[in-house]
VEXDREN-2710 file (C-alpha; in Angstrom, 1 decimal):
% VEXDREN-2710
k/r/px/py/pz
1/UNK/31.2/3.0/-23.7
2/UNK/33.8/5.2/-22.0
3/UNK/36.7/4.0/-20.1
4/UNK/36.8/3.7/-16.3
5/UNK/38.8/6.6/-14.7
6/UNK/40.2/4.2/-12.1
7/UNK/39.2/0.5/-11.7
8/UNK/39.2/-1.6/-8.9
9/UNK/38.6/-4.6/-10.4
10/UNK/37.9/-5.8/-14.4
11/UNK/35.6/-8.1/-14.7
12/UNK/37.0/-9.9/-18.0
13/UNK/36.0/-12.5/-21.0
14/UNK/32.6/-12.4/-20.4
15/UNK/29.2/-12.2/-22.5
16/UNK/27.9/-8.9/-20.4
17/UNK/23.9/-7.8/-21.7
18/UNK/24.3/-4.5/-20.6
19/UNK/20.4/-4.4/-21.3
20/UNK/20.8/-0.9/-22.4
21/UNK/18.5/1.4/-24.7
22/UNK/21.0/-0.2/-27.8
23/UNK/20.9/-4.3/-25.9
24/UNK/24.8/-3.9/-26.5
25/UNK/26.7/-6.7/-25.3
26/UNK/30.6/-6.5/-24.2
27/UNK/33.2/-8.5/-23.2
28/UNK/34.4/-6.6/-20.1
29/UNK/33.1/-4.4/-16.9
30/UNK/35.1/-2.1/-14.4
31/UNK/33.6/-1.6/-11.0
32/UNK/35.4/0.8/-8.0
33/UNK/33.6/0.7/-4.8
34/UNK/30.2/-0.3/-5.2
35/UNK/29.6/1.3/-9.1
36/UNK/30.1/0.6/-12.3
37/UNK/32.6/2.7/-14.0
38/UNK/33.0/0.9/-17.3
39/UNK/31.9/-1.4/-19.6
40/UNK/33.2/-2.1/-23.2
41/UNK/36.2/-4.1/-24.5
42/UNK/38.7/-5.7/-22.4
43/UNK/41.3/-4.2/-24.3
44/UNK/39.7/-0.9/-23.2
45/UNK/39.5/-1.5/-19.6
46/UNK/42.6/-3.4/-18.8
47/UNK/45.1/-1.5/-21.5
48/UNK/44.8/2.2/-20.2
49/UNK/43.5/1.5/-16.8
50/UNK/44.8/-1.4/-15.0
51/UNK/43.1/-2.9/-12.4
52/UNK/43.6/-4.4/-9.0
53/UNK/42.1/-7.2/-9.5
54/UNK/41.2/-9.0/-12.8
55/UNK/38.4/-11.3/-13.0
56/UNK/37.7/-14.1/-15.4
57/UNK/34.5/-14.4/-16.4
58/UNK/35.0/-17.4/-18.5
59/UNK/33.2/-16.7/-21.4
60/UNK/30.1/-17.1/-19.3
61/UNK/26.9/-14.6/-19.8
62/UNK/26.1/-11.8/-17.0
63/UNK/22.9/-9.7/-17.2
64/UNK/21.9/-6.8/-14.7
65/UNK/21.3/-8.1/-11.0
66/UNK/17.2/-9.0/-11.1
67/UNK/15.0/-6.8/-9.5
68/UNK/11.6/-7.7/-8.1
69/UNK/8.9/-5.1/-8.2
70/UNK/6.3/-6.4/-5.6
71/UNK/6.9/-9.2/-3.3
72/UNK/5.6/-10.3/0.3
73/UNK/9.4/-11.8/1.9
74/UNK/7.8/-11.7/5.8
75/UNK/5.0/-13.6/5.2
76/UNK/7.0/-16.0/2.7
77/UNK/8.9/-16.2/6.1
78/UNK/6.5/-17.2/8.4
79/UNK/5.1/-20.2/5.5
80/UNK/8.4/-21.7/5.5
81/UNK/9.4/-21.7/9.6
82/UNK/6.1/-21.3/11.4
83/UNK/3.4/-22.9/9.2
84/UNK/2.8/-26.3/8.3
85/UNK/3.5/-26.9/4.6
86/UNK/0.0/-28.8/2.8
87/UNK/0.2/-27.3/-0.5
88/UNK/-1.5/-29.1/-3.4
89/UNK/-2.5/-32.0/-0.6
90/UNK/-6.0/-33.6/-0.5
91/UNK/-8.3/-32.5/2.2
92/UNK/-8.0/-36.3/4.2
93/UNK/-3.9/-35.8/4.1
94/UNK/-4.6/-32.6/5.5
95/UNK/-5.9/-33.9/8.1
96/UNK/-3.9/-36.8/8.8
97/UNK/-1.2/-34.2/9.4
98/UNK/-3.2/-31.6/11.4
99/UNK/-4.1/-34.5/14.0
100/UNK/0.3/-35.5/14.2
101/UNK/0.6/-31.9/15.0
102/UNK/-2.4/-31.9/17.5
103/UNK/-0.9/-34.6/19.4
104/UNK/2.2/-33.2/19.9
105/UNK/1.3/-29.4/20.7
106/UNK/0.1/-28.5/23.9
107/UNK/-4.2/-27.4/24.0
108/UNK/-4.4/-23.8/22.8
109/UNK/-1.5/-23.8/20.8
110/UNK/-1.8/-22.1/17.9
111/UNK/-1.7/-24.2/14.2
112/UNK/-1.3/-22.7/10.8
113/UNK/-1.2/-24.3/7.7
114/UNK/-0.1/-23.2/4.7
115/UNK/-2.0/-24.2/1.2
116/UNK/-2.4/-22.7/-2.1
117/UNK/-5.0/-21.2/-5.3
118/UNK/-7.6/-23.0/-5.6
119/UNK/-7.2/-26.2/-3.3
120/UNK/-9.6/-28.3/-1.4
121/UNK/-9.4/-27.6/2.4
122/UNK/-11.3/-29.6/4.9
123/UNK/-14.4/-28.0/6.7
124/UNK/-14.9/-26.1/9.7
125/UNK/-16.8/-29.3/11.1
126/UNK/-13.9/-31.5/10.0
127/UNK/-11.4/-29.1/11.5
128/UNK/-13.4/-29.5/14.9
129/UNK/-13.7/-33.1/14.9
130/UNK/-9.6/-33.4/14.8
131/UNK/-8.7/-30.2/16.6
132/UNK/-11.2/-28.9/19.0
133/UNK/-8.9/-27.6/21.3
134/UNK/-6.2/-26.1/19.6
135/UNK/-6.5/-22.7/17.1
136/UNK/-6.2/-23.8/13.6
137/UNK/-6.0/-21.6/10.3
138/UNK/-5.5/-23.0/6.6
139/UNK/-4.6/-20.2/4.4
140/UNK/-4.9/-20.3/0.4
141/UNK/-3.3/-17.4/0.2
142/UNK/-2.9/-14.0/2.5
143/UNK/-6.0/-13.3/1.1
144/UNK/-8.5/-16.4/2.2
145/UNK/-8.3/-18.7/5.2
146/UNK/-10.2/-22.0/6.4
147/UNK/-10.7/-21.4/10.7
148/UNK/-12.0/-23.9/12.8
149/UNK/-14.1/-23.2/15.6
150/UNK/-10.9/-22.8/18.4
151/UNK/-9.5/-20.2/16.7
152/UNK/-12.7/-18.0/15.8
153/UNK/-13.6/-18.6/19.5
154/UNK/-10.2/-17.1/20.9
155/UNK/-10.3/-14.9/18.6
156/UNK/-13.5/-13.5/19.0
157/UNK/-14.9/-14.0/15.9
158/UNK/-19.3/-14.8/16.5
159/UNK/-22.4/-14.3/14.8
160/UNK/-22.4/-11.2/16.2
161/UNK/-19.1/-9.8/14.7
162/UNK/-19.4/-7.6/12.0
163/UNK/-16.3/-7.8/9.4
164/UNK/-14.5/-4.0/9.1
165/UNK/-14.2/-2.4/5.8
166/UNK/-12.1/-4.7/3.0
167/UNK/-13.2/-8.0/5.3
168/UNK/-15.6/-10.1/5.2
169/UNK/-16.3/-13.2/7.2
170/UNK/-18.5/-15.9/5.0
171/UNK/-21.4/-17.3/6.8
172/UNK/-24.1/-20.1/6.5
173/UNK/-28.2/-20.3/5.4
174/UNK/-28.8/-19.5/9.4
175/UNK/-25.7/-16.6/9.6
176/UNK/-23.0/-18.7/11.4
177/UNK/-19.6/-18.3/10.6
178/UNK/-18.3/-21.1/8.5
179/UNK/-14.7/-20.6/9.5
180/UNK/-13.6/-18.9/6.0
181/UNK/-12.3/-15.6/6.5
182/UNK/-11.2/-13.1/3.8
183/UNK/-8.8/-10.5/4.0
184/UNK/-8.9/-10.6/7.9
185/UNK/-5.5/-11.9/8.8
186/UNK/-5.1/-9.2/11.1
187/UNK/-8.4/-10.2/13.6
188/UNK/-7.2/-13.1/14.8
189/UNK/-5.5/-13.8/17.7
190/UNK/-2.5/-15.5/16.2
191/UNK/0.9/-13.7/17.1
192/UNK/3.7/-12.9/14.5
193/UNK/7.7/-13.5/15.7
194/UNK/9.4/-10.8/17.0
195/UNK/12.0/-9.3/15.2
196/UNK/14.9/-10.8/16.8
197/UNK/13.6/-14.2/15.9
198/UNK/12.8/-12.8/12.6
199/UNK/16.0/-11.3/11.2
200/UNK/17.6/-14.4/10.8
201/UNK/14.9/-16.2/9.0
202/UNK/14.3/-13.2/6.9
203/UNK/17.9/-13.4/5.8
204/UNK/17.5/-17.2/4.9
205/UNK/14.5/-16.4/2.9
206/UNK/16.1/-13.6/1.1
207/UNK/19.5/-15.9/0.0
208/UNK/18.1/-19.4/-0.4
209/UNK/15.1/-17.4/-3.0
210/UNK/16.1/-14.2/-3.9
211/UNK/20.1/-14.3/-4.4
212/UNK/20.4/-17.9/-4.9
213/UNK/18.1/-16.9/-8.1
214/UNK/20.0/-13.7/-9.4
215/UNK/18.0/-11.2/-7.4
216/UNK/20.0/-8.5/-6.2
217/UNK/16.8/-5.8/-5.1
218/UNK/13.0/-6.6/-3.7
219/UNK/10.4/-4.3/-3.4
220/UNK/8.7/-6.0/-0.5
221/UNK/5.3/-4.8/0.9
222/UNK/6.4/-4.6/4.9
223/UNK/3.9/-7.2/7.0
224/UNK/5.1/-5.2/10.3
225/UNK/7.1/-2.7/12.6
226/UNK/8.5/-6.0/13.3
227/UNK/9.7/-6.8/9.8
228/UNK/10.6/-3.0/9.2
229/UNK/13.3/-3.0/11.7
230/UNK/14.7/-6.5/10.6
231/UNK/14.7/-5.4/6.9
232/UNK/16.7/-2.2/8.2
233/UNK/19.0/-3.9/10.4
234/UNK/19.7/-6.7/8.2
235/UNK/20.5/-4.1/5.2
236/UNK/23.3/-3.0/7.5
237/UNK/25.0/-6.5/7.0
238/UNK/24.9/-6.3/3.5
239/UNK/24.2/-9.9/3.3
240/UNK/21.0/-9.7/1.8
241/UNK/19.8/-7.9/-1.7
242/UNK/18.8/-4.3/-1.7
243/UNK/15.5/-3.9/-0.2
244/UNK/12.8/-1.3/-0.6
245/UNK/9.8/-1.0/2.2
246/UNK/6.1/-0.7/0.9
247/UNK/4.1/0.4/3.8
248/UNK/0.6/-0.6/4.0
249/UNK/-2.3/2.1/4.7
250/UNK/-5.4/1.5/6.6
251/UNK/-8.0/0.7/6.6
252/UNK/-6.9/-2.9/5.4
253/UNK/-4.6/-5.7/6.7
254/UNK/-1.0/-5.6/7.6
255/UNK/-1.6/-1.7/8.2
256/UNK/0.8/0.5/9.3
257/UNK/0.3/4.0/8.3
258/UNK/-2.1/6.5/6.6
259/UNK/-1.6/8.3/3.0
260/UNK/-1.0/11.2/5.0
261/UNK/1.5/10.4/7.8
262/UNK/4.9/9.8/5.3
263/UNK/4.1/13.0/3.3
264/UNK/3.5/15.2/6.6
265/UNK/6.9/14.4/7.9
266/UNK/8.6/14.8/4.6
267/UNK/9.4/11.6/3.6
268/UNK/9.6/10.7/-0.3
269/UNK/10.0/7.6/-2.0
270/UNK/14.1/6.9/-1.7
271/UNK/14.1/7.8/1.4
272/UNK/17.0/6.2/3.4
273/UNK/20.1/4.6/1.3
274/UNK/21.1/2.1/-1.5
275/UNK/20.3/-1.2/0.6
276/UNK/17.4/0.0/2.5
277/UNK/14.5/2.6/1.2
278/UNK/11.0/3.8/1.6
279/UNK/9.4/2.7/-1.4
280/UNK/6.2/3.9/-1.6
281/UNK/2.8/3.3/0.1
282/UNK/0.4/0.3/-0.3
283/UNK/-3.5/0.2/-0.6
284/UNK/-5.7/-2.8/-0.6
285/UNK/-8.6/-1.7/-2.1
286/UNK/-10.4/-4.8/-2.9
287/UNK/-9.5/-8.5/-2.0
288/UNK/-8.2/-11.1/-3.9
289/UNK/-9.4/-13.5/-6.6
290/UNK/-12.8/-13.9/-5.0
291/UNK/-13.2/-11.2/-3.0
292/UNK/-12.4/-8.9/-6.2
293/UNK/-14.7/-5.9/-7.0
294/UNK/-16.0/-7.0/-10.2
295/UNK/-19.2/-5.7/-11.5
296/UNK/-20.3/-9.2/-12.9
297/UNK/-20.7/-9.9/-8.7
298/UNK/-23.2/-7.2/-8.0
299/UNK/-26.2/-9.1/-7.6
300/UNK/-27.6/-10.5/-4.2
301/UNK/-27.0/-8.8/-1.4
302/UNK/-24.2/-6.6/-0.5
303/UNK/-22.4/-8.6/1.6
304/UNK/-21.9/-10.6/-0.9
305/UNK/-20.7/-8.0/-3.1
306/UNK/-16.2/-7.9/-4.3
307/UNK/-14.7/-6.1/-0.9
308/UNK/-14.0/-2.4/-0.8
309/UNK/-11.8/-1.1/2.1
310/UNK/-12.7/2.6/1.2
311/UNK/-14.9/5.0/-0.9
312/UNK/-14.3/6.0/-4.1
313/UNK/-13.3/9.6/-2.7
314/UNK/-11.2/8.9/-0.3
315/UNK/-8.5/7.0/-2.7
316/UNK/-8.8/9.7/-4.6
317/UNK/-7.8/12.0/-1.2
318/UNK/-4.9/10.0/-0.7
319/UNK/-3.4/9.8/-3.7
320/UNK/-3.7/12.7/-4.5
321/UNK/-1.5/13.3/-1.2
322/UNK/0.8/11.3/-1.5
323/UNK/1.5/12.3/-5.2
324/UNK/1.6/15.8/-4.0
325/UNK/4.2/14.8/-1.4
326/UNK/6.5/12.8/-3.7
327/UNK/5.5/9.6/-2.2
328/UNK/4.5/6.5/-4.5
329/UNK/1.1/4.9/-4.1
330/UNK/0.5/1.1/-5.1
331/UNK/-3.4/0.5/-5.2
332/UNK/-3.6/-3.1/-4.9
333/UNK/-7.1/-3.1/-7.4
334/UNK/-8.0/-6.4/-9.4
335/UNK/-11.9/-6.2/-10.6
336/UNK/-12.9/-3.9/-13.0
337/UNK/-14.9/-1.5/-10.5
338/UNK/-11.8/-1.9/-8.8
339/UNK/-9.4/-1.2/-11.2
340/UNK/-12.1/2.1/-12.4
341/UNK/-11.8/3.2/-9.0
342/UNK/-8.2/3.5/-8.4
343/UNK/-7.7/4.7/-12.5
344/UNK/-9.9/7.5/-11.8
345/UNK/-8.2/8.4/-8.0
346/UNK/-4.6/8.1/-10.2
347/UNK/-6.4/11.4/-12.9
348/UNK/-8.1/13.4/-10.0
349/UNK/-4.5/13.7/-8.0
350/UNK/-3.0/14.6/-11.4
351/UNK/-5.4/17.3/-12.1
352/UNK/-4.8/18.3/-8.4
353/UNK/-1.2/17.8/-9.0
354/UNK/-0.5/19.2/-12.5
355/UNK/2.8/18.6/-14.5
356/UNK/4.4/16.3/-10.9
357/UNK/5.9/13.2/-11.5
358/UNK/4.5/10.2/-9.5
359/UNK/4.3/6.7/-11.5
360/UNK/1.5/5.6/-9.1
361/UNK/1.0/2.3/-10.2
362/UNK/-2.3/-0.5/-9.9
363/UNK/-0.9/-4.1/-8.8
364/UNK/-2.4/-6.5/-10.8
365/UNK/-4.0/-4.1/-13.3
366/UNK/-4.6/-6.4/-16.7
367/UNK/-4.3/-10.2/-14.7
368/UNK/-8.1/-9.6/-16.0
369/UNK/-8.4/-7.7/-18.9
370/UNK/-11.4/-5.4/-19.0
371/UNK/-12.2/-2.4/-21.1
372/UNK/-8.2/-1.7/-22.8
373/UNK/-9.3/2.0/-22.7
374/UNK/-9.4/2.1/-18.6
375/UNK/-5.8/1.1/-19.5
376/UNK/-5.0/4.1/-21.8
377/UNK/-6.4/6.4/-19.2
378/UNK/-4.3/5.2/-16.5
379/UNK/-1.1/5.1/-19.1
380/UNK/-1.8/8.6/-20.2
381/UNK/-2.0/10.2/-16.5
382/UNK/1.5/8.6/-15.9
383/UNK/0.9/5.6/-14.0
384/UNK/1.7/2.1/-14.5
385/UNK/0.1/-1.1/-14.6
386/UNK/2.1/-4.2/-12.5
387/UNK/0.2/-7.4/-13.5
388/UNK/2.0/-10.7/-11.9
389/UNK/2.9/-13.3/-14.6
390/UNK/3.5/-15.9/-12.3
391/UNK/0.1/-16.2/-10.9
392/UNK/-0.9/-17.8/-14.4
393/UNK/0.1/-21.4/-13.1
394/UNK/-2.5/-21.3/-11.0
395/UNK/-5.3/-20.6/-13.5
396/UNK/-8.2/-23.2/-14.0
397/UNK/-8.1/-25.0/-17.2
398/UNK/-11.3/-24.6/-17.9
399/UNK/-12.0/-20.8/-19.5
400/UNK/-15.5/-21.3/-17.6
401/UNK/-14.0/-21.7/-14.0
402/UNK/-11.4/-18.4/-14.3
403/UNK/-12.7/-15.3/-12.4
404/UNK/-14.3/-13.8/-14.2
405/UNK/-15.1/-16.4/-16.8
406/UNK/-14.2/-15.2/-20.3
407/UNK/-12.1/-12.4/-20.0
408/UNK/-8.2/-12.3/-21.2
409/UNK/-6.0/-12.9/-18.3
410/UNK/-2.1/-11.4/-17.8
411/UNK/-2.7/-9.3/-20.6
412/UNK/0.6/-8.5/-21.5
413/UNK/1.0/-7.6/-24.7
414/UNK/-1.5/-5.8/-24.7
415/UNK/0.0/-3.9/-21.6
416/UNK/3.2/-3.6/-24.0
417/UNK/1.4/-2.4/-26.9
418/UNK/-0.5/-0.2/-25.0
419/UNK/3.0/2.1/-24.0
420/UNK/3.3/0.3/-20.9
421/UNK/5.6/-1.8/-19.2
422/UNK/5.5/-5.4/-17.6
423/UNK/7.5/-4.5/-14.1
424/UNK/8.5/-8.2/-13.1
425/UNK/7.8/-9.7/-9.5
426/UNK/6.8/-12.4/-7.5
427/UNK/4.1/-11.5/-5.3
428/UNK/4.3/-14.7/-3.2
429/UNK/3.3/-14.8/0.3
430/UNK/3.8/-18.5/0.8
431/UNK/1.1/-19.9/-1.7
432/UNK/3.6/-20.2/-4.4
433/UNK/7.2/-19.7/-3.2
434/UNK/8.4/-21.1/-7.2
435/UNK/7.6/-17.4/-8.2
436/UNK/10.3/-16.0/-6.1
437/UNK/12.5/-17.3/-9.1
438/UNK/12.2/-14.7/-11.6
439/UNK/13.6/-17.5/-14.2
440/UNK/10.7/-19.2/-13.6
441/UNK/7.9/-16.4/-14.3
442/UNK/9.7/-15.2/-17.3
443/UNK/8.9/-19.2/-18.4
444/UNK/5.4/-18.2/-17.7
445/UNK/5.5/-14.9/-19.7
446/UNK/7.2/-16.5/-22.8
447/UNK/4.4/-20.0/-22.7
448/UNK/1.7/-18.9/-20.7
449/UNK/0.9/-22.2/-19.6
450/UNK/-0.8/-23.0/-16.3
451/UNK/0.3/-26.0/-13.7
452/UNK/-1.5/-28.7/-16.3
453/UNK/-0.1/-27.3/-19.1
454/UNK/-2.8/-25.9/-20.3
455/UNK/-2.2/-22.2/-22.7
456/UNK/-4.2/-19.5/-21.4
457/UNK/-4.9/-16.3/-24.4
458/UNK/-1.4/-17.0/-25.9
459/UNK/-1.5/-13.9/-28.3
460/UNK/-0.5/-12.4/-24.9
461/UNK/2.9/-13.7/-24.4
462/UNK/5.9/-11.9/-24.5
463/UNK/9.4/-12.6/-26.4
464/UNK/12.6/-13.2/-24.4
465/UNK/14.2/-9.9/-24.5
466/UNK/10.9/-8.4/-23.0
467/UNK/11.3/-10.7/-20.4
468/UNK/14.0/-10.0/-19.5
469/UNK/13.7/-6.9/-19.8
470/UNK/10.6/-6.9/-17.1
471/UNK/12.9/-7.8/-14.3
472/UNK/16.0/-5.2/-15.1
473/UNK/15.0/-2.1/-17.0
474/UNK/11.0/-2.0/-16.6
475/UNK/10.9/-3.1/-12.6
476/UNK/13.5/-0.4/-12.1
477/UNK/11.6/2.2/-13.2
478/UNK/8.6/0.9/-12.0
479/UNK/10.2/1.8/-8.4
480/UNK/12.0/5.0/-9.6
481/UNK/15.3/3.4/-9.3
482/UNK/16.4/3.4/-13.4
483/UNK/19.3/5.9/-12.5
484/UNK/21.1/3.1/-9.9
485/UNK/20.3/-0.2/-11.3
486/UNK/18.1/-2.5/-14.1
487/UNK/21.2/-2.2/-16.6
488/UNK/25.0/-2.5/-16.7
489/UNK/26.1/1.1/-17.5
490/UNK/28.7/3.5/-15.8
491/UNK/27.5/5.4/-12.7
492/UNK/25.1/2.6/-12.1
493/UNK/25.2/0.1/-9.0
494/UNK/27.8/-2.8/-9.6
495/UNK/24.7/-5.7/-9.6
496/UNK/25.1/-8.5/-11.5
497/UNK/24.5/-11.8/-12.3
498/UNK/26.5/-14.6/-13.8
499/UNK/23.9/-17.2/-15.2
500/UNK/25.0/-21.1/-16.8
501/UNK/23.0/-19.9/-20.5
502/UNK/22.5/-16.8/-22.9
503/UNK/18.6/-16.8/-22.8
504/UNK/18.6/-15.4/-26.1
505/UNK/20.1/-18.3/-27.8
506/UNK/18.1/-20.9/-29.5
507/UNK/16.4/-23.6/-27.9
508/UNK/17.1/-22.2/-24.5
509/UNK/14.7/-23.3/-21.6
510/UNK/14.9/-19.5/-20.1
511/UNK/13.2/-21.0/-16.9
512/UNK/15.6/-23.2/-16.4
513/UNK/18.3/-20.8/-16.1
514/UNK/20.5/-20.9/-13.0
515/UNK/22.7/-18.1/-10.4
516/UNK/25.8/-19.0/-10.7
517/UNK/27.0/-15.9/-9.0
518/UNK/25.1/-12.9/-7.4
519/UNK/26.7/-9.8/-7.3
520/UNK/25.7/-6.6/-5.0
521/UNK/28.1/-3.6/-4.7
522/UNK/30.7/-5.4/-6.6
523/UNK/30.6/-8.2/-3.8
524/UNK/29.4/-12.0/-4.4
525/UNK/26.3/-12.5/-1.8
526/UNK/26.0/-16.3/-3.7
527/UNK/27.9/-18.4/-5.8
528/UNK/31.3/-17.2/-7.5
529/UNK/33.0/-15.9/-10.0
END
């Protein structure tokens, strides 16, 4: 704990978890421009080096500002401003509320609902009978959505249409389309905002879920060029928290580069500035929860099969690439074959690659526990696992109904005891906006329980200071960004948070833990001091 060389301003009488290698806790911080340049006893900082300005903390506790690993903030976006909100509602209310929207939108406009995990949606017949005229889409997630027959006709979606790699569109006994599409956002005819409409609502997103919750960076997978330049111009205002861009390769939805492109023109993950970064590159190599690549869902025939957006060979082309270029790789892999798949791309680019540094990571890696040794391969060739703790509230109760039935879900101690880390996130594209309060998923880490209160595999839940610890320290170096932020030490960024409990103390709710100030650069974006 070393003095600041010149202060700006002392922030004083506070309960400060540095979350440091020792979990020291002090009673004071110093911050000039936007870093830290001390932390330790107030005596310390205000006795030799006065400060500008002096501000009391009040006793109150402040942990490092939250960071969130993998999140989906544009399509969050469009759930809350341009789709209809039906989430957990019966498949008759649904409709109720479609046919109040049909009546008051001209034919041919389009209608989007958004629903969540696991929900009953009405039928593509249903659908018809309410809205034959007007394009309607029901998603579950970004992953699954219920059409009608409007918006599969303008979209040109047939019996003739063959699904591209990583998509599939489900069909009947005669090979009709039944209106459920998976992974295919990007084929239908619906139109995102432009970015000048969608700055502003991006910015609203980011403070009312992210700062308003102590969240001062997000790792958010970019949904388009559109969203890009909002991010970028928006990170100019420095209204919003620190953001860093995923971009998506094809083939695969929300596409908008290759493995190779970033790495040809020299561009590494960091590249840009402290509120706005290339993060890394995103691949979807197999759907979501049911259109994972699971080896259990082999039988029957192909099309039928988990999705696969490319061959085995060419993730293991560009990753090896992209390592080789400094650029980091997410490989979006949830069943087993999968998660074999992208383990075995992550070892053939570091025997291509010897002795480089890459922290390639698998999103959603031990949400179903396989084979623990697939783990300790990927572990040992430097990559990390991200699983999403949140997701577990949306779990069936009943073992037999979880995909697949029987295996360990958000394995996390055993990710922990494995040498790895739990980065923390969100990973809400509008299906469950709640995770977007990283408060709220360390609940879920700590009890494990799912929307009904049921426990899934509790031997896998984590204690508080891991936890915590999963959004500060491990999601930092999950996105290579340990040297700026994830604790409160000199040199680093000044982010904080002032919350209303210590969430180590006993019988704290550590879900129920509120913002009460959210600080960026040494500057309150929510709340006060």
């Amino acid at each position: 704990m070393s003095p600041a060389a010149r202060a700006e301003t002392v922030f004083v009488n506070g309960n400060f978890l540095t979350m440091d290698a020792d979990r020291s806790r002090v009673s004071a911080l110093a911050v000039t421009g936007d870093r830290i340049v001390s932390v330790g006893a107030e005596a310390e900082a205000l006795g030799e080096h006065p400060a500008t300005t002096i501000v009391d903390v009040q006793g109150r506790t402040v942990v490092p500002g939250l960071i969130d690993a993998h999140a989906h903030i544009e399509l969050m976006t469009y759930s809350r401003n341009f789709f209809g909100d039906v989430r957990e509602l019966d498949a008759d209310v649904i409709l109720a509320q479609l046919g109040r929207q049909v009546a008051e939108a001209p034919a041919g406009t389009w209608i989007v609902l958004q629903g969540t995990f696991g929900q009953g949606f009405p039928t593509l017949s249903q659908l018809d009978a309410v809205a034959p005229d007007h394009p309607v889409a029901i998603r579950w997630s970004m992953h699954k959505y219920q059409l009608n027959s409007a918006a599969m006709r303008v979209s040109g979606i047939s019996s003739r249409t063959v699904a591209p790699p990583g998509s599939r569109i489900q069909r009947d006994s005669s090979g009709r389309p039944t209106g459920v599409l998976e992974e295919g956002w990007d084929l239908l005819a619906w139109e995102a905002p432009v970015s000048a409409i969608l700055a502003p609502l991006l910015e609203q997103t980011l403070r009312e879920h992210f700062l308003a919750n102590g969240v001062t960076t997000v790792n958010e997978v970019a949904a388009s060029a559109a969203g890009v330049r909002a991010f970028r111009h928006l990170a100019g205002q420095r209204t919003i928290p620190r953001i860093g861009l995923a971009l998506t390769c094809g083939p695969g939805h929300q596409a908008l580069t290759s493995a190779e492109q970033l790495p040809a023109l020299g561009i590494e993950t960091g590249f840009g500035d402290d509120w706005c970064q290339i993060q890394g590159l995103k691949i979807f190599l197999d759907g979501g929860r049911d259109g994972a690549l699971r080896s259990s869902g082999l039988s029957g025939p192909a099309d039928g099969w988990g999705l696969l957006s490319r061959t085995p060979q060419t993730l293991a082309q560009e990753v090896t690439v992209a390592v080789e270029g400094g650029v980091q790789v997410w490989v979006h892999a949830i069943g087993d074959l999968a998660q074999e798949i992208a383990v075995s791309a992550v070892e053939q680019a570091v025997r291509a690659n010897p002795g480089t540094p890459h922290r390639t990571r698998i999103e959603h890696l031990t949400n179903e526990m396989y084979a623990p040794e697939r783990l300790h391969r990927l572990l040992a060739a430097g990559g990390i696992a991200v699983p999403n703790p949140g997701l577990i509230v949306a779990e069936p109760s009943d073992p037999g109904d979880r995909l697949p039935p029987g295996v360990p879900k958000y394995a996390l101690r055993t990710l922990l005891d494995a040498g790895g880390i739990v980065p923390g996130n969100s990973d809400t594209s509008g299906a469950q906006p709640f995770t977007c309060n990283p408060w709220y998923v360390m609940g879920c880490m700590l009890t494990r329980q799912n929307k009904h209160g049921v426990v899934l595999d509790p031997a896998e839940a984590l204690t508080v200071d891991e936890a915590l610890s999963s959004f500060t320290r491990d999601a930092a170096y999950a996105t290579s960004q340990e040297r700026s932020r994830g604790t409160l030490e000199p040199g680093k960024l000044a982010d904080f948070v002032v919350i209303d409990q210590d969430p180590y103390a006993d019988g704290v709710d550590i879900a129920s833990t509120r913002a009460l100030a959210t600080v960026v650069g040494g500057h309150v974006l929510h709340g006060s001091v």
